[in-house]
C-alpha positions as CSV (number, residue, x, y, z in Angstrom):
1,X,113.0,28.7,207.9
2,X,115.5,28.5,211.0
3,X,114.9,32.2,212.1
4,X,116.2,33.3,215.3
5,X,113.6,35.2,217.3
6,X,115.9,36.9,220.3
7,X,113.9,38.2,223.7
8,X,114.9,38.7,227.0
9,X,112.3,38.6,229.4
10,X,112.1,40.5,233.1
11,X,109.9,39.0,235.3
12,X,109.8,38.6,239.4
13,X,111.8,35.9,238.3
14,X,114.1,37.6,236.4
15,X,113.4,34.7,233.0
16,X,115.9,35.5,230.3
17,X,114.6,33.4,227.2
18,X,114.9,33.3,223.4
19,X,112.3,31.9,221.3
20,X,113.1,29.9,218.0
21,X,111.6,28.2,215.0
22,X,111.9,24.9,216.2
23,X,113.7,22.0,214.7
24,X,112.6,17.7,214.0
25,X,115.9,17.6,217.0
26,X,113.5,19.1,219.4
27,X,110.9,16.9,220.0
28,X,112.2,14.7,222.2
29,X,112.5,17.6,224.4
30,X,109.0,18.8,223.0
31,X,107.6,15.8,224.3
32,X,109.0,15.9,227.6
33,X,107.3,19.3,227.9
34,X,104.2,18.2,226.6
35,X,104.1,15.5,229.6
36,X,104.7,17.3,232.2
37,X,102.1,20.2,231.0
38,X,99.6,17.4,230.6
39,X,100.0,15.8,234.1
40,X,98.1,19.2,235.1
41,X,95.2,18.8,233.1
42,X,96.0,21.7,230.9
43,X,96.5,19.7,227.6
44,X,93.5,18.1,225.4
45,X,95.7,15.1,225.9
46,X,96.4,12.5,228.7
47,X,100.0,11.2,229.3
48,X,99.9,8.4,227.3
49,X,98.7,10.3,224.5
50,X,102.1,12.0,224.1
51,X,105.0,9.6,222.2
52,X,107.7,10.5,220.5
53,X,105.7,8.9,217.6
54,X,103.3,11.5,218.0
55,X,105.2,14.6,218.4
56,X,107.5,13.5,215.4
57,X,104.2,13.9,213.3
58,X,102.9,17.1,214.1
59,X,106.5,18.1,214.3
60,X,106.7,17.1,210.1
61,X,103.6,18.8,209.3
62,X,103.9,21.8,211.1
63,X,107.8,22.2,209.8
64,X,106.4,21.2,206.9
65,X,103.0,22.7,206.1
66,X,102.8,25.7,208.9
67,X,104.8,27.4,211.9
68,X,106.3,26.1,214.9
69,X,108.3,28.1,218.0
70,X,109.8,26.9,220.8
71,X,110.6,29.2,223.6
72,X,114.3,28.0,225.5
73,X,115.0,29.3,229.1
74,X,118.5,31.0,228.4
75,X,119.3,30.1,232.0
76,X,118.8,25.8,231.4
77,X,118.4,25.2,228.0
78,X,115.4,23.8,228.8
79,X,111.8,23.9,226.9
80,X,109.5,26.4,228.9
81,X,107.2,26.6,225.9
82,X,106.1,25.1,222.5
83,X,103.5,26.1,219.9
84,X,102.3,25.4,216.5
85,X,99.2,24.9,213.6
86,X,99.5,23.6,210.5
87,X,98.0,24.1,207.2
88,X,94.9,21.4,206.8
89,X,94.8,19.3,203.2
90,X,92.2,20.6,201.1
91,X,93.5,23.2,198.8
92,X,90.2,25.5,199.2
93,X,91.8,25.5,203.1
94,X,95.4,26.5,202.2
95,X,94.9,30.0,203.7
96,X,94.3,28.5,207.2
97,X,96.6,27.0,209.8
98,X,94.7,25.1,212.3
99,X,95.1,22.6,214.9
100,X,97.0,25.4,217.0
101,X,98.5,24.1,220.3
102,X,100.3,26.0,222.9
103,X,102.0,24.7,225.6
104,X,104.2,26.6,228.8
105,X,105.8,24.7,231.3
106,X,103.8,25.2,234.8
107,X,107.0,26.7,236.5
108,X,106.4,29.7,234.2
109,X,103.0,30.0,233.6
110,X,102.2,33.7,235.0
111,X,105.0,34.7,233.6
112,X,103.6,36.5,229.9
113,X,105.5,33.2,228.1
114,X,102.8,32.2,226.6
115,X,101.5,35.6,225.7
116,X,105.0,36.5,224.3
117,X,105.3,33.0,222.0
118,X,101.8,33.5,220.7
119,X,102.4,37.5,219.6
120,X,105.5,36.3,218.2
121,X,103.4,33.1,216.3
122,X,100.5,36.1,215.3
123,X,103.9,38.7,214.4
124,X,105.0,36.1,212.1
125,X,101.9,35.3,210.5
126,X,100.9,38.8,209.8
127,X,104.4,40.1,208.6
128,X,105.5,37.1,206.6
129,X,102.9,34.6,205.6
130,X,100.4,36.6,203.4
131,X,99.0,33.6,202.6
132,X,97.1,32.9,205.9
133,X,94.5,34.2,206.7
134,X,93.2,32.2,209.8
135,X,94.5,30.5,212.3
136,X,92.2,28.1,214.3
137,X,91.9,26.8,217.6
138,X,90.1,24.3,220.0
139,X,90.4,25.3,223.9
140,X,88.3,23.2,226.1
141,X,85.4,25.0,228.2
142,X,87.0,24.7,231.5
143,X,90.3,26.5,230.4
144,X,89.3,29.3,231.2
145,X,93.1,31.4,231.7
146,X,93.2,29.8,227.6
147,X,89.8,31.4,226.7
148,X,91.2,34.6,228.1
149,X,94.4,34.7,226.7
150,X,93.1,33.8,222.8
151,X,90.3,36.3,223.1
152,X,92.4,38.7,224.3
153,X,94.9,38.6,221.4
154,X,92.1,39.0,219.1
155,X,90.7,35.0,218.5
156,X,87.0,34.9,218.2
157,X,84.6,32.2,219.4
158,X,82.8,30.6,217.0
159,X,80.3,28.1,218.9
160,X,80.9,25.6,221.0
161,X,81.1,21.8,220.4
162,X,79.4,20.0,223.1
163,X,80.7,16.7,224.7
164,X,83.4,16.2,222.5
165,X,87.0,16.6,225.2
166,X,86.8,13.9,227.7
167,X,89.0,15.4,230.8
168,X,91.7,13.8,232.9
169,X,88.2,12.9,235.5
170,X,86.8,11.3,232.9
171,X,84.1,14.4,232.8
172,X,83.0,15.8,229.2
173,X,82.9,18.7,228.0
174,X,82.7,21.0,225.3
175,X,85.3,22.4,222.6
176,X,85.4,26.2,222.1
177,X,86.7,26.6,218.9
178,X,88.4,30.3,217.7
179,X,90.1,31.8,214.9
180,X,92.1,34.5,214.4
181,X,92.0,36.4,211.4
182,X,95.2,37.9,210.0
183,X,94.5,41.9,209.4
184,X,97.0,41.6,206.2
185,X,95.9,38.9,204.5
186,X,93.7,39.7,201.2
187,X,90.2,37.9,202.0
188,X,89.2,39.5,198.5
189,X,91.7,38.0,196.5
């Protein structure tokens, strides 16, 4: 799939952007993102977590197995956001996309980018992937604009993992996991 998905954005800023499916060419670019978002603490990863090694392989299986968007600032050609699940390996799990991470550059956080690239994710999912019926996420307790966001686009929490994201302080804390359940998909089937 290499669909196109065209928006222009008005902000205070005036942000003109498109998002994209996103490509294996992106991830150099992908990673880039991903470090500067995790130098605020907003990622479940630390710096040296992110390698080109590592976004190459979520990159394949996402491309591969589930849906991936970047979101390009029509102004700089740049990144501003990134997000994506994949489908897990047991077949009695095909119907779920999980591992869902989404990233927006700090310089336009604020700014409904990461609102936009996640309706646009849930759009997708609902008008052309019957097939899923969930989509599952991990946000850690103390991002709290996440929690928000998530629960506002319909994700439900379902518990709370305690203890198990170590933040950049070296602090732990829990794992809220969500899911999202697609209102087309055929649960009865």
């Amino acid at each position: 799939m290499n669909t196109l998905f065209l928006l222009l954005s008005e902000t205070k800023h005036k942000l003109s952007m498109h998002i994209r499916t996103a490509q294996l060419e992106d991830t150099a670019a992908i990673a880039d993102l991903y470090k500067v978002v995790a130098a605020t603490g907003q990622l479940p990863h630390h710096e040296g977590d992110i390698t080109g090694r590592y976004v190459t392989g979520f990159a394949e299986e996402c491309i591969s197995t589930g849906i991936m968007l970047v979101a390009e600032d029509d102004a700089s050609g740049k990144l501003i956001a990134e997000i994506h699940a994949h489908a897990p390996v047991p077949q009695s799990q095909k119907h779920v996309l999980t591992g869902l991470i989404l990233v927006v550059h700090p310089d336009h956080q604020g700014q409904k980018v990461g609102r936009t690239i996640l309706t646009i994710f849930l759009e997708e999912i609902g008008l052309n992937r019957p097939g899923v019926g969930r989509v599952e996420v991990l946000v850690q307790e103390s991002n709290e604009r996440a929690l928000a966001l998530f629960q506002s686009m319909g994700f439900l929490i379902e518990g709370r993992l305690e203890m198990r994201a170590r933040t950049a302080d070296g602090l732990l804390e829990a794992d809220i996991p969500m899911a999202w359940q697609n209102p087309n998909f055929d649960f009865d089937a």
